[in-house]
N, CA, C and O of each residue as an XYZ file, in Angstrom:
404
protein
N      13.238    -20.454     -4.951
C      12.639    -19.166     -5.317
C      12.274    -18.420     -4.029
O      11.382    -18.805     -3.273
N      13.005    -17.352     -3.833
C      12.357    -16.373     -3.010
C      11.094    -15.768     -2.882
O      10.391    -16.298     -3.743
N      10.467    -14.974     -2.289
C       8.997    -14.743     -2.099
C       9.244    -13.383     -3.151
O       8.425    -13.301     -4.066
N       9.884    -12.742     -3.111
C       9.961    -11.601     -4.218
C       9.928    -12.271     -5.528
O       9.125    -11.907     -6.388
N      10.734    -13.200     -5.715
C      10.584    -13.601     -7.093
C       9.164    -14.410     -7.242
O       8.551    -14.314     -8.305
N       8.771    -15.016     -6.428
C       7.407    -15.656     -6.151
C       6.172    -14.755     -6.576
O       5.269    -14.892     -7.402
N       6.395    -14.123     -5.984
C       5.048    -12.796     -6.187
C       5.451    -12.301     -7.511
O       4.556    -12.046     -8.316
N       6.725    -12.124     -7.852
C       6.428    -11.369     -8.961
C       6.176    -12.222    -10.027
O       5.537    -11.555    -10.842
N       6.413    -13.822    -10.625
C       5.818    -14.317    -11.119
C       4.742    -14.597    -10.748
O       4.093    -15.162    -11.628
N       4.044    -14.415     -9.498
C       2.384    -14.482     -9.818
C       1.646    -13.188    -10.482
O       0.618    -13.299    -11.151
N       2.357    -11.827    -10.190
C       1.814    -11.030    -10.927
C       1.964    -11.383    -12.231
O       0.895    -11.388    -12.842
N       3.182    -11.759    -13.040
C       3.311    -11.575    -14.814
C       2.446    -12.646    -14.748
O       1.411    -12.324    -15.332
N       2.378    -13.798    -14.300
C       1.185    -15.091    -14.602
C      -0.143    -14.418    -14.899
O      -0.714    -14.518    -15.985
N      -0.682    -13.591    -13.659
C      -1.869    -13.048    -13.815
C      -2.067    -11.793    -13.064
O      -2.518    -11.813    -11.919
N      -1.719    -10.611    -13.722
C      -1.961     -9.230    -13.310
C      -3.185     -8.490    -12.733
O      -3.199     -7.380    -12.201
N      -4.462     -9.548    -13.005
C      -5.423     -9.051    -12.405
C      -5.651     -9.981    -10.937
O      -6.793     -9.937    -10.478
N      -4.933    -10.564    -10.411
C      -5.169    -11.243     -9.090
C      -4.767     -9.749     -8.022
O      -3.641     -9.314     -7.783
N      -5.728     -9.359     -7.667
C      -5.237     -8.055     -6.461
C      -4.278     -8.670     -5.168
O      -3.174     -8.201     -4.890
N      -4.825     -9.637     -4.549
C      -3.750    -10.505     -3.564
C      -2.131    -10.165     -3.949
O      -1.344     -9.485     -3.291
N      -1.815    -11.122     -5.705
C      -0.611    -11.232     -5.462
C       0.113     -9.446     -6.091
O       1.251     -9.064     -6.363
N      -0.843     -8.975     -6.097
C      -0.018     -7.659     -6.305
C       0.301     -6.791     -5.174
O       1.180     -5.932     -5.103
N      -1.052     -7.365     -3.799
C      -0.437     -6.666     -2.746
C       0.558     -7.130     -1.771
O       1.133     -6.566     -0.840
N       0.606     -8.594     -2.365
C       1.736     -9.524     -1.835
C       3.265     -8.643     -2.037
O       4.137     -8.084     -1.372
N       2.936     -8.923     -3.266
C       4.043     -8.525     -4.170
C       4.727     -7.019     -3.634
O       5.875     -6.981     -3.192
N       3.937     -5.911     -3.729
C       3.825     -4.674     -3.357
C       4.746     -4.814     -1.805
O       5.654     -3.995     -1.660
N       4.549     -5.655     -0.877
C       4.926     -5.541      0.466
C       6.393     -6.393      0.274
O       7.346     -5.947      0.912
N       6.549     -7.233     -0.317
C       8.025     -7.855      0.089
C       8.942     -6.577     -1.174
O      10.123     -6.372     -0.896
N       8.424     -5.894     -2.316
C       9.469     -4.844     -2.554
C       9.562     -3.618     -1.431
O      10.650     -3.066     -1.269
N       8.627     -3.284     -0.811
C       8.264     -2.282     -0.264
C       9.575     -2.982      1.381
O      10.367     -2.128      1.780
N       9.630     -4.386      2.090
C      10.798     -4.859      2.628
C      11.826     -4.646      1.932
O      12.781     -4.285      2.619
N      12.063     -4.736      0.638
C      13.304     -4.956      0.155
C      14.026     -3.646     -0.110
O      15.154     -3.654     -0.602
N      13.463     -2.639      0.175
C      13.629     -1.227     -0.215
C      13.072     -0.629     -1.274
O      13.056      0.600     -1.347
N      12.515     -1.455     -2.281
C      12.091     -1.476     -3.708
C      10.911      0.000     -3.752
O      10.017      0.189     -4.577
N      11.235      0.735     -2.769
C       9.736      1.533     -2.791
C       9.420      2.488     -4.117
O       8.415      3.187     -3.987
N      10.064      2.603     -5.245
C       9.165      2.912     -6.357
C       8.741      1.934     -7.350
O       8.139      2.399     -8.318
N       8.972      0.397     -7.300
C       8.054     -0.518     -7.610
C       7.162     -1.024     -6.733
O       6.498     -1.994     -7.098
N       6.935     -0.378     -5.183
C       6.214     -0.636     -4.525
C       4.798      0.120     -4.551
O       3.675     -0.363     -4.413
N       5.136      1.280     -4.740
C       3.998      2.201     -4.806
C       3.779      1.783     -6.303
O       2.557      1.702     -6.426
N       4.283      1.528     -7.310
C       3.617      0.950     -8.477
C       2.495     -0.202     -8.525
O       1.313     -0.014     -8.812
N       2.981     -1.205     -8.250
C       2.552     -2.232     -6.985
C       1.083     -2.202     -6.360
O       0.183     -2.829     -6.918
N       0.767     -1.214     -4.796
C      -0.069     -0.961     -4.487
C      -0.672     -0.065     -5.344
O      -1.872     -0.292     -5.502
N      -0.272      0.789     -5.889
C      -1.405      1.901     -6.826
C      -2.073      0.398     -7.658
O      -3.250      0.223     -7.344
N      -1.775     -0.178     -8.185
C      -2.446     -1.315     -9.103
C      -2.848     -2.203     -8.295
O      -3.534     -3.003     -8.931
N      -2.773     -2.511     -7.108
C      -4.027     -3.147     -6.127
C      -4.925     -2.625     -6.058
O      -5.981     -3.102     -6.475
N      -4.802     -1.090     -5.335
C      -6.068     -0.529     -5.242
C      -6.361      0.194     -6.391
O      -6.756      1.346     -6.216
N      -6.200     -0.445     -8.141
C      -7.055     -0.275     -8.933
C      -8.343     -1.314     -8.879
O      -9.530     -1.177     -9.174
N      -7.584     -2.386     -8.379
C      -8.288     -3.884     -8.841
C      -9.406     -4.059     -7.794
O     -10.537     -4.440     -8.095
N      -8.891     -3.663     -6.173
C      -9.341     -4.276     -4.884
C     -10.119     -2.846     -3.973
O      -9.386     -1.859     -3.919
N     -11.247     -2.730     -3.416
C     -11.416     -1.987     -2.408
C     -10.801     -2.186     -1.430
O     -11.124     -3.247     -0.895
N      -9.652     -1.370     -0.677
C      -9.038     -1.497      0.175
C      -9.594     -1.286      1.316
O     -10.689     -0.768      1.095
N      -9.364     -1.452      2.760
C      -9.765     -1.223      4.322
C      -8.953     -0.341      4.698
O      -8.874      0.200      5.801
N      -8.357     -0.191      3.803
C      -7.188      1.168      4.758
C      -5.220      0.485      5.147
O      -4.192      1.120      5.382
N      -5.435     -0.721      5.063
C      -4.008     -1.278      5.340
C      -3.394     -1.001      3.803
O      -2.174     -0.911      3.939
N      -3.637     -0.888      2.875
C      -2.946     -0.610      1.667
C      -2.741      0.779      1.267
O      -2.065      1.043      0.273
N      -3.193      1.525      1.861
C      -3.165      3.212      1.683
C      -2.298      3.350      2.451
O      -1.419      4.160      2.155
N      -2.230      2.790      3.428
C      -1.016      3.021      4.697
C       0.066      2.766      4.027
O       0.870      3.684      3.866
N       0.357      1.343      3.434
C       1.153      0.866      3.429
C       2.136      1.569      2.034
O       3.344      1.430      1.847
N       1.149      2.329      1.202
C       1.470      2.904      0.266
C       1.965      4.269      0.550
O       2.983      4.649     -0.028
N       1.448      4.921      1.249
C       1.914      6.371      2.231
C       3.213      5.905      2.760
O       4.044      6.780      2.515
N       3.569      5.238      3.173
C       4.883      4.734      4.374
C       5.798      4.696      3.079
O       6.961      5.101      3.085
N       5.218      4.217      2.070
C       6.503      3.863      0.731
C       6.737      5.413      0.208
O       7.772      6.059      0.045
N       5.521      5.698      0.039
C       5.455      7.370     -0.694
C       6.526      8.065      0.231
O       7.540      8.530     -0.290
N       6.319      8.150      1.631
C       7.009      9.260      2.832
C       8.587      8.954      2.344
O       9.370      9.813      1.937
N       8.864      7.498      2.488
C      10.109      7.305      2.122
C      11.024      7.317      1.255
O      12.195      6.936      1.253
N      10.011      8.050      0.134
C      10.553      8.403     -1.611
C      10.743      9.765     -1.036
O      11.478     10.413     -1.781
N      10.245     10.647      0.317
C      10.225     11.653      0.323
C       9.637     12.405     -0.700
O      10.232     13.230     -1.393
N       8.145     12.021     -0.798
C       7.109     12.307     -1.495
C       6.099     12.673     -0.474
O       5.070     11.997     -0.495
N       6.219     13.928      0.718
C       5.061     13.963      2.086
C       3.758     14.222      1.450
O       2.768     13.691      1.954
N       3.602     15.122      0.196
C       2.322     15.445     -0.232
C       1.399     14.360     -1.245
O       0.195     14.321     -1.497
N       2.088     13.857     -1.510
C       1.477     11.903     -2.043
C       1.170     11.145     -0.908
O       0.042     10.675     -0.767
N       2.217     10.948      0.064
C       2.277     10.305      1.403
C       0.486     10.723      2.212
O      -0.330      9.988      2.768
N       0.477     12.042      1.947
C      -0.766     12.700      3.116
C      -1.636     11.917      1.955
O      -1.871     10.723      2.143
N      -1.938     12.316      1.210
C      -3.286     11.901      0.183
C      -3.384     10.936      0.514
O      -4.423     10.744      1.146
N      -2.199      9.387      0.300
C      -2.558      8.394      0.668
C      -3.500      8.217      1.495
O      -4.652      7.846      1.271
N      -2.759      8.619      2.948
C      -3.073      8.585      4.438
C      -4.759      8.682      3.908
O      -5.627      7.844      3.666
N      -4.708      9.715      3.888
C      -5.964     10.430      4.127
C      -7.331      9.184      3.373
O      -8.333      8.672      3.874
N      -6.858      9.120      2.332
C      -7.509      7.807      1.895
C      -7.993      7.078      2.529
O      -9.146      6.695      2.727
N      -6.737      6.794      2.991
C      -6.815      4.928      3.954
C      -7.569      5.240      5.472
O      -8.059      4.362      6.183
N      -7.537      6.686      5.783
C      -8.458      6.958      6.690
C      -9.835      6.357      6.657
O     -10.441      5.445      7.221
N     -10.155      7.668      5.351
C     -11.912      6.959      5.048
C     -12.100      5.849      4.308
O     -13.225      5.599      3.874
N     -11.089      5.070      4.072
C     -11.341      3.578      3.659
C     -11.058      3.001      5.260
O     -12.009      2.293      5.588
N     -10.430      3.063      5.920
C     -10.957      2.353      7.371
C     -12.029      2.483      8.342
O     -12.569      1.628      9.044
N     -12.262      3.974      8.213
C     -13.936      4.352      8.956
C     -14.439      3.650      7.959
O     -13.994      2.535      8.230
N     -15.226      3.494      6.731
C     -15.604      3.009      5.998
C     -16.440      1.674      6.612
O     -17.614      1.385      6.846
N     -15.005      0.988      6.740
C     -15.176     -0.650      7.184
C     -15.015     -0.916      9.174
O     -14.661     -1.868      9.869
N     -15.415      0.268      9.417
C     -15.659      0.193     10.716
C     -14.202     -0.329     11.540
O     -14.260     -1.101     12.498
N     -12.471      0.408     10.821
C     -11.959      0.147     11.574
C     -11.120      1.346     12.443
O      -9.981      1.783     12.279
N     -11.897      1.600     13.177
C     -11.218      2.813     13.789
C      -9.864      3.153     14.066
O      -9.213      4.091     13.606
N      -9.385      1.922     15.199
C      -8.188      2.090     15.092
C      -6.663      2.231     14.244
O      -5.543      2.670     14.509
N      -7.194      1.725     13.328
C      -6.370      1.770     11.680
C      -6.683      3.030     11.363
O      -5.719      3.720     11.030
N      -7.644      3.500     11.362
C      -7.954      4.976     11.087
C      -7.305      6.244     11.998
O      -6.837      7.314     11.606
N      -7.489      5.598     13.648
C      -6.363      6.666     14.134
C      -4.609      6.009     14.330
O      -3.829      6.481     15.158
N      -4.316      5.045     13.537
C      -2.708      5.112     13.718
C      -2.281      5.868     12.265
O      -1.276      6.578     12.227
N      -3.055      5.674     11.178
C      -2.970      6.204      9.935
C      -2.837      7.927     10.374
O      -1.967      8.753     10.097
N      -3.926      8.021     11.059
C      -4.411     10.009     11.230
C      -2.831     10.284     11.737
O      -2.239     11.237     11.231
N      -2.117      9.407     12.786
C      -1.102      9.954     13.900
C       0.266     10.030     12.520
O       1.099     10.918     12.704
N       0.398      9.413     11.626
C       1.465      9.352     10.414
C       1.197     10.733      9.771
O       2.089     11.574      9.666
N      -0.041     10.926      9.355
C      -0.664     11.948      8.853
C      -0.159     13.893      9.543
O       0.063     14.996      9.044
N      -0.208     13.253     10.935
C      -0.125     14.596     12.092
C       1.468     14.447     11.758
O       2.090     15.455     11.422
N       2.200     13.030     11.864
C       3.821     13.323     12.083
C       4.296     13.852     11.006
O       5.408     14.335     11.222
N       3.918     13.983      9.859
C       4.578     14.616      8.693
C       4.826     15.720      8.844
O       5.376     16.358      7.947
C-alpha cells in the first residue's frame, strides 16, 4: 500500500482524525491531485486550528487550480494563523506568495 492509499483509508476509517486528513491532503496535493487536495485541507482546518503551514499549503494548491483570489484569502489566513502562534517567519514566506501573485 502506498501512502496515498494509506491516508486515504485512514480518512474513510475515521474522518474526524485532522492528522490523517492533513496527511492525506499533502501526498494528493504531491500527486497533482490538487482539487481533492484543497478538499482535503479545507476539512482539516474544519477539524484542527492551524499555525499557518496548512493555509499555505492550501493557497499553493488553490494558485495551481489557478484560483489567485482563493489562493490570497488562503495566504492571508495562514498569515494571522502564524503571527498568532508566534511564527513569524512562516508569516513572512506566506506574505512573499501573497506579494508574488
Amino acid at each position: 500500500m502506498d501512502r496515498l492509499d494509506f491516508f486515504a483509508k485512514a480518512v474513510s476509517d475515521d474522518p474526524a482524525v485532522a492528522r490523517a486528513r492533513f496527511a492525506y491532503a499533502v501526498e494528493l496535493q504531491r500527486a497533482g491531485r490538487l482539487e481533492e487536495a484543497v478538499e482535503q485541507y479545507r476539512a482539516y482546518l474544519e477539524l484542527q486550528e492551524d499555525e499557518g503551514n496548512a493555509w499555505q499549503r492550501l493557497g499553493e494548491a488553490l494558485a495551481g487550480l489557478g484560483r489567485a483570489d482563493d489562493a490570497a484569502d488562503a495566504w492571508l489566513a495562514g498569515i494571522d494563523a502564524a503571527l498568532k502562534h508566534g511564527h513569524t517567519g512562516m508569516a513572512d514566506d506566506i506574505r512573499a506568495l501573497v506579494e508574488a501573485l
